[in-house]
Biotite code that builds the C-alpha atoms (Angstrom):
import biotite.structure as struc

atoms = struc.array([
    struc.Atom([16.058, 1.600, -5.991], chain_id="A", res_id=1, res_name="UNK", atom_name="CA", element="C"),
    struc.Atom([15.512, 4.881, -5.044], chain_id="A", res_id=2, res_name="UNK", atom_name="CA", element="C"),
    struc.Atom([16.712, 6.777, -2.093], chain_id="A", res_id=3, res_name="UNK", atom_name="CA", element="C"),
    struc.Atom([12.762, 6.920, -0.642], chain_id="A", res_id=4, res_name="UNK", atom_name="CA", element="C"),
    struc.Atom([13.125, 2.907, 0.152], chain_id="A", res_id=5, res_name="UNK", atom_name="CA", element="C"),
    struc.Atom([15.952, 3.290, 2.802], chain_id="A", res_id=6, res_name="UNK", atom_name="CA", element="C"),
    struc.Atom([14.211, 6.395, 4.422], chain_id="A", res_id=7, res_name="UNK", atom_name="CA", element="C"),
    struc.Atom([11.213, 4.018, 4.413], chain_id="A", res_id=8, res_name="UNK", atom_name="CA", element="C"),
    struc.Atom([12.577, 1.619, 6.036], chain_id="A", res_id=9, res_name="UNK", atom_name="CA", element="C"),
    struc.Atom([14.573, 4.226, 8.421], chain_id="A", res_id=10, res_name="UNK", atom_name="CA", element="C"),
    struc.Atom([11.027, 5.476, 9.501], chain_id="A", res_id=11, res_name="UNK", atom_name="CA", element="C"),
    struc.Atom([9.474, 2.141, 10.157], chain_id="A", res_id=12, res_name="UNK", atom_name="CA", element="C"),
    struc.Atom([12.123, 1.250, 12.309], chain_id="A", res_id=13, res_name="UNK", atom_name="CA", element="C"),
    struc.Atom([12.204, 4.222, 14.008], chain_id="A", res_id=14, res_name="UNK", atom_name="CA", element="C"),
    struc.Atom([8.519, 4.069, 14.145], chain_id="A", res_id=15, res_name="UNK", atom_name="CA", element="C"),
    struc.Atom([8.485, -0.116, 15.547], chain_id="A", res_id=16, res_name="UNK", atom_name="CA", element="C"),
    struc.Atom([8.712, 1.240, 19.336], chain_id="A", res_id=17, res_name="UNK", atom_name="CA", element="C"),
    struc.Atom([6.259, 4.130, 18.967], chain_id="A", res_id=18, res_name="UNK", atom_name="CA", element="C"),
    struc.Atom([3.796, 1.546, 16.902], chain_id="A", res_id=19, res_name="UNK", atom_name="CA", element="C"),
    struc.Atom([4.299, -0.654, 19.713], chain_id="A", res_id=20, res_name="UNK", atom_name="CA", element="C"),
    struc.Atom([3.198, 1.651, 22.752], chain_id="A", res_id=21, res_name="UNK", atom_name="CA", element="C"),
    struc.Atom([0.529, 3.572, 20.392], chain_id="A", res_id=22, res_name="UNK", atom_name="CA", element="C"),
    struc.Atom([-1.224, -0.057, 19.815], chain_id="A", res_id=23, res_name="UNK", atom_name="CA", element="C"),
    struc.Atom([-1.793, -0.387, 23.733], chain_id="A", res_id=24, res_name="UNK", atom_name="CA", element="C"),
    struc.Atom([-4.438, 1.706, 23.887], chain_id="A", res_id=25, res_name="UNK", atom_name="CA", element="C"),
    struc.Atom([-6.716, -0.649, 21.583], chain_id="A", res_id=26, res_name="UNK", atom_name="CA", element="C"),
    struc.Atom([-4.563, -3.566, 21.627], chain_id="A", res_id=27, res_name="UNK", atom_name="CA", element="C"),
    struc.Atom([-6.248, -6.730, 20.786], chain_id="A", res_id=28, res_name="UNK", atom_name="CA", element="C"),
    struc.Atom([-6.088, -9.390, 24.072], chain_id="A", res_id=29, res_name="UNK", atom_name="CA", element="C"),
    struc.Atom([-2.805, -11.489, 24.440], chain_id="A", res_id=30, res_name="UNK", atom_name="CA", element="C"),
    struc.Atom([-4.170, -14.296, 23.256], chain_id="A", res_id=31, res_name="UNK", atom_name="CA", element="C"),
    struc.Atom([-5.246, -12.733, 19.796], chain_id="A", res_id=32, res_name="UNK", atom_name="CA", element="C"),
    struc.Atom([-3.633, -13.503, 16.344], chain_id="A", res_id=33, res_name="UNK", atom_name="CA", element="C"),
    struc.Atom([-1.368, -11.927, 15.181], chain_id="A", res_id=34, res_name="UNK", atom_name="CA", element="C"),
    struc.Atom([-2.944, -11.638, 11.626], chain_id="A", res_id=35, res_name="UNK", atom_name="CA", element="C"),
    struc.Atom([-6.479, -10.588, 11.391], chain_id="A", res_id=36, res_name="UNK", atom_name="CA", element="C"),
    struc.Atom([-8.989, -9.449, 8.318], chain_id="A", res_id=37, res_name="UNK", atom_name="CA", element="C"),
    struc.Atom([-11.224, -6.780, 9.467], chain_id="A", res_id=38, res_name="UNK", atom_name="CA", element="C"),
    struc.Atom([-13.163, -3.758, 8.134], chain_id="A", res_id=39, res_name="UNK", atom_name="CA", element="C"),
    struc.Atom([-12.872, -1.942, 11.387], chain_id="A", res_id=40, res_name="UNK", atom_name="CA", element="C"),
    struc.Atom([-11.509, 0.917, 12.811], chain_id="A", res_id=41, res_name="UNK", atom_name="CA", element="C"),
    struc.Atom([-9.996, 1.230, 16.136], chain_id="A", res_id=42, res_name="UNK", atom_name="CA", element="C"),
    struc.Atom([-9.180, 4.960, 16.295], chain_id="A", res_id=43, res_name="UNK", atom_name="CA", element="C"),
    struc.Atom([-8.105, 7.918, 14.929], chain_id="A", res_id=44, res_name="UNK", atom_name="CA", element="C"),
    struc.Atom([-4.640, 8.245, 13.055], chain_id="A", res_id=45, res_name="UNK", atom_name="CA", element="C"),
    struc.Atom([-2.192, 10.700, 14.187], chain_id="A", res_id=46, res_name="UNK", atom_name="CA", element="C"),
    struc.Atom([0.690, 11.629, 12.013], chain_id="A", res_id=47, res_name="UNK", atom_name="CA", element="C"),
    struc.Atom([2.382, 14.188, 14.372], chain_id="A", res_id=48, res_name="UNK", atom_name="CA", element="C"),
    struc.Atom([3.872, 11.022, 16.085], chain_id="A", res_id=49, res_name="UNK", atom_name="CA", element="C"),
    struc.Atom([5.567, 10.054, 13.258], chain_id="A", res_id=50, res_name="UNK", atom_name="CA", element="C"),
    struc.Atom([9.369, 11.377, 12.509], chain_id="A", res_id=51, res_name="UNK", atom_name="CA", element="C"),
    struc.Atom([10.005, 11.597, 8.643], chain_id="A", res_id=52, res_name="UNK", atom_name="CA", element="C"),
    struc.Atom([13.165, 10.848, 7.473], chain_id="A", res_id=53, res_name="UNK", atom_name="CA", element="C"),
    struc.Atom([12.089, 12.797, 4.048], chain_id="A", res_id=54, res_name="UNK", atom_name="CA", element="C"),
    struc.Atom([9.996, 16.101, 3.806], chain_id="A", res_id=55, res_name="UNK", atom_name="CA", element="C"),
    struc.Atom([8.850, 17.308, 0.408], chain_id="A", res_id=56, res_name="UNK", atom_name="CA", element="C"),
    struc.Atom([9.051, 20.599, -0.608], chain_id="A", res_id=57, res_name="UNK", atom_name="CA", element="C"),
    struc.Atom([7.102, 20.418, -3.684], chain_id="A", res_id=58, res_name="UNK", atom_name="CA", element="C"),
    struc.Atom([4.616, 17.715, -5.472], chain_id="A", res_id=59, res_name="UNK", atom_name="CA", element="C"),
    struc.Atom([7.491, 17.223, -8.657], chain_id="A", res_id=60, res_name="UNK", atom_name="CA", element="C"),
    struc.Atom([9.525, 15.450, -5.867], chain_id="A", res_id=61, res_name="UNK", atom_name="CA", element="C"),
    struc.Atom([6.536, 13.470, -4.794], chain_id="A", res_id=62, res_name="UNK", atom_name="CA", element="C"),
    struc.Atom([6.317, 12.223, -8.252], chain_id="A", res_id=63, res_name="UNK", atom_name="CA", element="C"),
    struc.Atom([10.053, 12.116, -9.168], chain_id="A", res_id=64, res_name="UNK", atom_name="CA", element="C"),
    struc.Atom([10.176, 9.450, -6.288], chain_id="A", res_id=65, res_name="UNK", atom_name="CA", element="C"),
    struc.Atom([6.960, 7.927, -7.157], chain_id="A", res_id=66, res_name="UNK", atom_name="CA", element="C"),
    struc.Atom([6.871, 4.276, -9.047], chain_id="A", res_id=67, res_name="UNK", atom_name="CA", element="C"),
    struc.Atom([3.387, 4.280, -9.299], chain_id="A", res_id=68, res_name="UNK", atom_name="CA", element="C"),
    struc.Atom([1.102, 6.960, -9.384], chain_id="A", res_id=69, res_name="UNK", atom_name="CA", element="C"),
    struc.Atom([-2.792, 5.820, -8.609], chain_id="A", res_id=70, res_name="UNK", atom_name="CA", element="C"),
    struc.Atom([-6.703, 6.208, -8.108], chain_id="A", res_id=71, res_name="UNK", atom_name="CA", element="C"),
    struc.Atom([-7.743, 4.031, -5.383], chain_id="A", res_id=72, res_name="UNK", atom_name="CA", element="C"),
    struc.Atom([-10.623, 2.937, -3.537], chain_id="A", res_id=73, res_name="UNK", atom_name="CA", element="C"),
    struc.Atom([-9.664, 1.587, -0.266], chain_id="A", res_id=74, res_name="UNK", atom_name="CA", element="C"),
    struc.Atom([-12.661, -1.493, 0.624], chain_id="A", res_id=75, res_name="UNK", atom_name="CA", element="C"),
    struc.Atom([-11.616, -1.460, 4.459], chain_id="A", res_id=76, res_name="UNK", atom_name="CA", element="C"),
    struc.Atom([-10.349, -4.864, 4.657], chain_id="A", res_id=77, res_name="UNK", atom_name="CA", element="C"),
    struc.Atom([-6.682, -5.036, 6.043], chain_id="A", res_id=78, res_name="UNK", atom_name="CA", element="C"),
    struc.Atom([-4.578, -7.913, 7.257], chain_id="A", res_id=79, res_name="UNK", atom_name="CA", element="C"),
    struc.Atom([-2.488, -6.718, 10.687], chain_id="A", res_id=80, res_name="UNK", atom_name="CA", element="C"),
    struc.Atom([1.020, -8.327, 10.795], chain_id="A", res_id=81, res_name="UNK", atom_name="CA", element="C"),
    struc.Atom([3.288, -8.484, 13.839], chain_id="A", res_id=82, res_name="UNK", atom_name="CA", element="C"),
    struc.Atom([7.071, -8.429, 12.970], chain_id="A", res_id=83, res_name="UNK", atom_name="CA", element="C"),
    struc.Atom([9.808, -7.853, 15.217], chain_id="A", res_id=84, res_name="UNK", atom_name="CA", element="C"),
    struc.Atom([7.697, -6.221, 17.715], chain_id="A", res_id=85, res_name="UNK", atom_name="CA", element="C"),
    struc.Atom([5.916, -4.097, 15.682], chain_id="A", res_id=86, res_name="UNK", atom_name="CA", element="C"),
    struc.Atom([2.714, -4.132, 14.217], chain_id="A", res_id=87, res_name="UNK", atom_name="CA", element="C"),
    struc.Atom([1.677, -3.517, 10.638], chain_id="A", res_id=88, res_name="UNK", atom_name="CA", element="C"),
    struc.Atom([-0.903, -3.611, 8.202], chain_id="A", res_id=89, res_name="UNK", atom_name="CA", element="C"),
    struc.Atom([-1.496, -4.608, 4.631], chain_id="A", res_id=90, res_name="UNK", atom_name="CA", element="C"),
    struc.Atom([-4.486, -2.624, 3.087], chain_id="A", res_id=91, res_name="UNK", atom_name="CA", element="C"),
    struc.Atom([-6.216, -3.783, -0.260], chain_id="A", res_id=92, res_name="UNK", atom_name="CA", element="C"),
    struc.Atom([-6.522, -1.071, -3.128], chain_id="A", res_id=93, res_name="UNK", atom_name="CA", element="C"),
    struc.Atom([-8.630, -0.958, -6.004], chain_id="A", res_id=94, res_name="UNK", atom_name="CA", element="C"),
    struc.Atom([-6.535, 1.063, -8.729], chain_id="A", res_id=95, res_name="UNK", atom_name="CA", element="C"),
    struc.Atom([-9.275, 3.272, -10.329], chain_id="A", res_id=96, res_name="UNK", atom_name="CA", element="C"),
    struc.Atom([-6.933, 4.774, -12.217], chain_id="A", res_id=97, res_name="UNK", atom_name="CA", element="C"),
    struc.Atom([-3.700, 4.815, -13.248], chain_id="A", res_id=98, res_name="UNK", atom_name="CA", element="C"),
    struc.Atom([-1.947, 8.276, -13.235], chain_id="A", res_id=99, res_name="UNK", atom_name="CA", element="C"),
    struc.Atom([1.621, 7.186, -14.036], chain_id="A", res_id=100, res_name="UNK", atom_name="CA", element="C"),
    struc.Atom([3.815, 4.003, -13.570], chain_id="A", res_id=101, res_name="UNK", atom_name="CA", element="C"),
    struc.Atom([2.540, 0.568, -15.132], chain_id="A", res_id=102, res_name="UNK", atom_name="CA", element="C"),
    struc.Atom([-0.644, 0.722, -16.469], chain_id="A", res_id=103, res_name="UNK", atom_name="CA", element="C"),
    struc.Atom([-1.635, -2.995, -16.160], chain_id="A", res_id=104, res_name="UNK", atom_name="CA", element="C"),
    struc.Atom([-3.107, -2.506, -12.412], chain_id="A", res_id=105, res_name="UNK", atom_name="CA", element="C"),
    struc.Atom([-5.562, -0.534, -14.072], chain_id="A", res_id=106, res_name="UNK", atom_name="CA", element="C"),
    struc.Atom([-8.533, -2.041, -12.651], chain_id="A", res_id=107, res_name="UNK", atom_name="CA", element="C"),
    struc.Atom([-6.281, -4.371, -10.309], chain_id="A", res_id=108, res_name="UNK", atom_name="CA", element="C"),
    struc.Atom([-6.673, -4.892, -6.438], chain_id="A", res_id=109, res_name="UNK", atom_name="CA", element="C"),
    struc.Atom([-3.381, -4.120, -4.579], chain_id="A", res_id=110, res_name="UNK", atom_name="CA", element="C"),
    struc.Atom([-1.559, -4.055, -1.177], chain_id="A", res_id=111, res_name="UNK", atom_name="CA", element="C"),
    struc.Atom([-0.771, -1.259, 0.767], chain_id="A", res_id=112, res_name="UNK", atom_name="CA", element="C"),
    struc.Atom([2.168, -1.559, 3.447], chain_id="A", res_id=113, res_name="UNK", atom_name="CA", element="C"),
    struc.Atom([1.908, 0.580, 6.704], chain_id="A", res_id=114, res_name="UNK", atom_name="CA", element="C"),
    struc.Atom([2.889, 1.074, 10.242], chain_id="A", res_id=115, res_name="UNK", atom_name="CA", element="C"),
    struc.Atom([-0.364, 0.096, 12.261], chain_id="A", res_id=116, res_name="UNK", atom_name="CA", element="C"),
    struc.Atom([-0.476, 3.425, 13.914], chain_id="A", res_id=117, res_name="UNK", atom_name="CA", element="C"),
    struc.Atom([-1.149, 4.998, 10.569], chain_id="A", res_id=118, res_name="UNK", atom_name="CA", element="C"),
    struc.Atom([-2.975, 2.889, 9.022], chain_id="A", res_id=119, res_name="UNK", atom_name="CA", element="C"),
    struc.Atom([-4.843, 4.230, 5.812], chain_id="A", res_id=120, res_name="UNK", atom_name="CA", element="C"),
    struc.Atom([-8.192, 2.538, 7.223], chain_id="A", res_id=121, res_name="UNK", atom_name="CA", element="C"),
    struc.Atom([-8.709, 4.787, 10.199], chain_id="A", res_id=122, res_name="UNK", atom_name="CA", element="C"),
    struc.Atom([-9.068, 8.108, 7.868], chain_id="A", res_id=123, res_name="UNK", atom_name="CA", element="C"),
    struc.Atom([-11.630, 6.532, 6.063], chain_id="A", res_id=124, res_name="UNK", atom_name="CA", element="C"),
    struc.Atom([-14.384, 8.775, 7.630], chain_id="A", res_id=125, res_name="UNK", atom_name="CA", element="C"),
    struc.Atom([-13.507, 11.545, 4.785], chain_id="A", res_id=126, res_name="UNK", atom_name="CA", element="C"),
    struc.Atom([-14.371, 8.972, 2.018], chain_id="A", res_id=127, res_name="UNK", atom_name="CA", element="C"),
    struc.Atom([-12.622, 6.180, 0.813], chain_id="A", res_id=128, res_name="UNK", atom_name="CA", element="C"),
    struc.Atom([-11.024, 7.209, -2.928], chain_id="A", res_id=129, res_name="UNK", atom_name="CA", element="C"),
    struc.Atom([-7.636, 8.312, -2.506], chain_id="A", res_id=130, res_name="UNK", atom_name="CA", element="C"),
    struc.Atom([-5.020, 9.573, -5.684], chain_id="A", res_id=131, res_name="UNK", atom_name="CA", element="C"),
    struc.Atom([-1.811, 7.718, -3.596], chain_id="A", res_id=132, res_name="UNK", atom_name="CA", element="C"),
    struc.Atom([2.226, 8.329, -4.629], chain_id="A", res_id=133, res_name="UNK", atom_name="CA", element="C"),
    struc.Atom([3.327, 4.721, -4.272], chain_id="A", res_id=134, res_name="UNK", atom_name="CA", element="C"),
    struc.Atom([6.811, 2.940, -4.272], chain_id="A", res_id=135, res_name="UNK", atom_name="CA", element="C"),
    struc.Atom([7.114, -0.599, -3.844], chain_id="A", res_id=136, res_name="UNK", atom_name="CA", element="C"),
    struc.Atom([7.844, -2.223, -0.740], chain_id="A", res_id=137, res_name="UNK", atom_name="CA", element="C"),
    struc.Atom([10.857, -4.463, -0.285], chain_id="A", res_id=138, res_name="UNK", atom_name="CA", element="C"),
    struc.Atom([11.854, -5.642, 2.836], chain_id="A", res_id=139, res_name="UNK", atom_name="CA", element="C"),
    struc.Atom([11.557, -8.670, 5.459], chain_id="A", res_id=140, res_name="UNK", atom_name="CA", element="C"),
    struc.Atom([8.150, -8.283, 6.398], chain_id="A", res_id=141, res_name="UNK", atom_name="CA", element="C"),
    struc.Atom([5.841, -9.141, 3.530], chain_id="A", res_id=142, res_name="UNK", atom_name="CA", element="C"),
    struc.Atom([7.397, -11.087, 0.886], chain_id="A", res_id=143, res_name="UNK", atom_name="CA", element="C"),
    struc.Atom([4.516, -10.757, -1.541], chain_id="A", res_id=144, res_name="UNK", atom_name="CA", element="C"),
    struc.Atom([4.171, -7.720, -3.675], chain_id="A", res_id=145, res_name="UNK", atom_name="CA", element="C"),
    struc.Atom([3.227, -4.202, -1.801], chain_id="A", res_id=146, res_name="UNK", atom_name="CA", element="C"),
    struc.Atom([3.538, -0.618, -2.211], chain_id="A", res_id=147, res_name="UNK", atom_name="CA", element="C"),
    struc.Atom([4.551, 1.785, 0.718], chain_id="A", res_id=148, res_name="UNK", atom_name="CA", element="C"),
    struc.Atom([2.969, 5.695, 0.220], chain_id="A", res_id=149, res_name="UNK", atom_name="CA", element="C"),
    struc.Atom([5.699, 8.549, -0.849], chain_id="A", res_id=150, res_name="UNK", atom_name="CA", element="C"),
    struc.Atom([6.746, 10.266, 2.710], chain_id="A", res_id=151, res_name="UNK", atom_name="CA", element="C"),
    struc.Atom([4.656, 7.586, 4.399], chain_id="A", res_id=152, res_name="UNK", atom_name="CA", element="C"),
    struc.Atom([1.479, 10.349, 4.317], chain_id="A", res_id=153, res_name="UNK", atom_name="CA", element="C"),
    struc.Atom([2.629, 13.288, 2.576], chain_id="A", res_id=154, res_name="UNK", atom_name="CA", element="C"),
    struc.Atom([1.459, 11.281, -0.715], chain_id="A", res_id=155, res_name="UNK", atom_name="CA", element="C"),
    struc.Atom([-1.907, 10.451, -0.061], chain_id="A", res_id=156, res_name="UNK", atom_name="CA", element="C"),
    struc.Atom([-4.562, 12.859, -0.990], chain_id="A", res_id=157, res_name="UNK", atom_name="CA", element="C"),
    struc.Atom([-8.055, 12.795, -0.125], chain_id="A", res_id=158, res_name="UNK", atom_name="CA", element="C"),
    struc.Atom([-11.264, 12.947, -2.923], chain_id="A", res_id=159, res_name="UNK", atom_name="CA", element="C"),
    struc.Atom([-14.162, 13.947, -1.447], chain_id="A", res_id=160, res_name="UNK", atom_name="CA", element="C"),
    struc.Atom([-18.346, 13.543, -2.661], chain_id="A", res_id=161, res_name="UNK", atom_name="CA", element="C"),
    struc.Atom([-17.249, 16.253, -4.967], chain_id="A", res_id=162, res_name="UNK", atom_name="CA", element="C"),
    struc.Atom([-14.535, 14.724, -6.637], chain_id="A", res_id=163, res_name="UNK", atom_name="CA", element="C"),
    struc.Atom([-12.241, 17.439, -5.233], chain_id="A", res_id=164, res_name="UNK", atom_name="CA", element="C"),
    struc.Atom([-8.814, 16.552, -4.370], chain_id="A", res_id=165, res_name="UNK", atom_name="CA", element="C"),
    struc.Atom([-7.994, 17.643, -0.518], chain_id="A", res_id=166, res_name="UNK", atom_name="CA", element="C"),
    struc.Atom([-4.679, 17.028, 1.731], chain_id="A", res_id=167, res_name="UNK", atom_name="CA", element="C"),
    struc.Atom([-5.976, 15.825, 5.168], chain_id="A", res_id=168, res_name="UNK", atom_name="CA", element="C"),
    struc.Atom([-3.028, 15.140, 6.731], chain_id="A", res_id=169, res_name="UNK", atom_name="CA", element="C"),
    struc.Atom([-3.010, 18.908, 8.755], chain_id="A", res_id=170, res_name="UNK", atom_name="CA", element="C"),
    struc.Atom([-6.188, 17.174, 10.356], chain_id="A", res_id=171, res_name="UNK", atom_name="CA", element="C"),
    struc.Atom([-4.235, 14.236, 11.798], chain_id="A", res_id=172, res_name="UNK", atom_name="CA", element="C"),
    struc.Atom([-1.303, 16.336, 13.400], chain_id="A", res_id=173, res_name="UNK", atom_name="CA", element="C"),
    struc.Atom([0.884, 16.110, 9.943], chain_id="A", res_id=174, res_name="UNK", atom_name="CA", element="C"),
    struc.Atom([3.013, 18.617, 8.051], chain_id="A", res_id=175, res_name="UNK", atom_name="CA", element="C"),
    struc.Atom([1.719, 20.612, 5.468], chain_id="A", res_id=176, res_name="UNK", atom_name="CA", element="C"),
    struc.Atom([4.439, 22.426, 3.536], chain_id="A", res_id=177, res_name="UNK", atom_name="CA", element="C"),
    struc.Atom([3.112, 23.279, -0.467], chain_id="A", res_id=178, res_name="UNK", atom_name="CA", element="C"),
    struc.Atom([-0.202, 21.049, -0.208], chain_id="A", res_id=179, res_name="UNK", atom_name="CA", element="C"),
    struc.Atom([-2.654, 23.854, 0.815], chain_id="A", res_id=180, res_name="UNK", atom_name="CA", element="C"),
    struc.Atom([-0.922, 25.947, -2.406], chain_id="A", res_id=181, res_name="UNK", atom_name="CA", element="C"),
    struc.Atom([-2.324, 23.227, -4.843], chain_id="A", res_id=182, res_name="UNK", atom_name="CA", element="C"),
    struc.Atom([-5.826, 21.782, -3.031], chain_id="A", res_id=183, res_name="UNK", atom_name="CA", element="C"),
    struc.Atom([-8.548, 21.595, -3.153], chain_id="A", res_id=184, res_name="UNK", atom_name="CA", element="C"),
    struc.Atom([-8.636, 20.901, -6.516], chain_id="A", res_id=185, res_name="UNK", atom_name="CA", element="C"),
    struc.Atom([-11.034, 18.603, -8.873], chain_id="A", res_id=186, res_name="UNK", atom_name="CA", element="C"),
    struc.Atom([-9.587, 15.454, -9.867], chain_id="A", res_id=187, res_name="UNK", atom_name="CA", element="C"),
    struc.Atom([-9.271, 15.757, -13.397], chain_id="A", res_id=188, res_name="UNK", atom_name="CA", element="C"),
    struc.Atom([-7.030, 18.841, -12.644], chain_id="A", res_id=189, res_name="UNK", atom_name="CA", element="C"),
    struc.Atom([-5.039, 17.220, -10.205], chain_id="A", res_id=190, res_name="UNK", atom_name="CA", element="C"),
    struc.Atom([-4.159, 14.219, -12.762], chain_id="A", res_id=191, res_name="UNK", atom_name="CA", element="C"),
    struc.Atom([-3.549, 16.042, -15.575], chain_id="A", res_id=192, res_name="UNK", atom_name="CA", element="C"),
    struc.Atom([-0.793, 18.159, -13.064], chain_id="A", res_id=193, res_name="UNK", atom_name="CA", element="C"),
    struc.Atom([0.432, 14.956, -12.193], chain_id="A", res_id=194, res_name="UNK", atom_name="CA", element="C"),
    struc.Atom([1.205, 13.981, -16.013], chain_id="A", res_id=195, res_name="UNK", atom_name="CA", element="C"),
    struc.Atom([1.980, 17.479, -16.993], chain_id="A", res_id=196, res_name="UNK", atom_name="CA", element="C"),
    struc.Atom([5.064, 17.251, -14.679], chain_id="A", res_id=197, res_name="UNK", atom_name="CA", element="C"),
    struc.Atom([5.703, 13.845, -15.467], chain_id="A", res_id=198, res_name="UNK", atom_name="CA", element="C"),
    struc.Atom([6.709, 14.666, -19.493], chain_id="A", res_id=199, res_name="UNK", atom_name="CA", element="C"),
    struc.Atom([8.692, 17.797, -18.018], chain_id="A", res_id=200, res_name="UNK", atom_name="CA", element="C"),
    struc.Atom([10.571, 14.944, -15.769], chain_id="A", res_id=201, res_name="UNK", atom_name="CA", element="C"),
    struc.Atom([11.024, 12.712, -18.241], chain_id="A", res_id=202, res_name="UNK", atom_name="CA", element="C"),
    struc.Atom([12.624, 15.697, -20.492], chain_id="A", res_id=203, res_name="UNK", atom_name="CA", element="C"),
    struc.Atom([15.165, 16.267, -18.570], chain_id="A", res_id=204, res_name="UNK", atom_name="CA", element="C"),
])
């Protein structure tokens, strides 16, 4: 498993105190569940609180670490999950498209695994289609199969009514280091970069 998995799992744990205390300004009452299915937003993401374990430098290390590279459409229906005192959510995913990786969820509906506080959901007021770097998820809090996103944000980009590809994560307090270099850009150009430097990848 690649190195991206631990760093995952560094960052949620890092993150479980900070997803904690950033719930408490719309947490649910004490009495609520625990699990919940809702199409609802509470409020606004805001990357700048999170502290990645893994920065990219370029999109070839995006997709070198990437098991699954997808078109989604994200309905807005999440299940939250509470796990050692933190608070996450599982997202369903309609693959679109499959860029790279397995091509039988073509057309499949699957889970995304987040942190609460950054929750794919609550960006969903610039659309809901999304090309996503994905890696699976293994770990003790969801024992069913998931996928985590590349540098927890850095790979998830954006389509808009134009079918242009955008990086929004400078709009939610994140990093932007080579994304601005390479978007906007229409879809079909965006996948066929994606491919293009997965055969140079697979080269070498």
């Amino acid at each position: 498993m690649k190195n991206f998995i631990s760093l995952t799992f560094s960052v949620f744990l890092c993150l479980a105190l900070i997803a904690c205390s950033g719930e408490n300004n719309n947490a649910q009452t004490p009495d609520a569940p625990t699990t919940s299915e809702t199409s609802e937003t509470t409020s606004q993401v805001d990357y700048g609180l999170m502290d990645l374990a893994n920065i990219y430098e370029d999109l070839g290390g995006i997709v070198e670490d990437s098991a699954l590279i997808v078109e989604v459409e994200i309905p807005g229906t999440t299940e939250e999950i509470t796990y050692g005192g933190a608070d996450f959510v599982l997202s369903d995913a309609t693959v679109v498209d499959v860029i790279s990786g397995d091509t039988s969820y073509s057309n499949e509906e699957i889970e995304l695994f987040e942190v609460k506080s950054f929750d794919i959901n609550r960006t969903l007021e610039d659309g809901n289609r999304f090309i996503l770097f994905l890696e699976k998820y293994e770990g003790p809090v969801y024992e069913e199969e998931a996928f985590v996103i590349i540098g927890a944000y850095q790979g998830k980009f954006n389509i808009d009514e134009n079918n242009n590809v955008e990086y929004k994560a400078s709009e939610y307090n994140g990093i932007t280091i080579f994304q601005s270099e390479i978007t906007p850009v229409s879809v079909e150009q965006f996948k066929q970069e994606i491919k293009d430097i997965v055969k140079e990848q697979q080269k070498n």
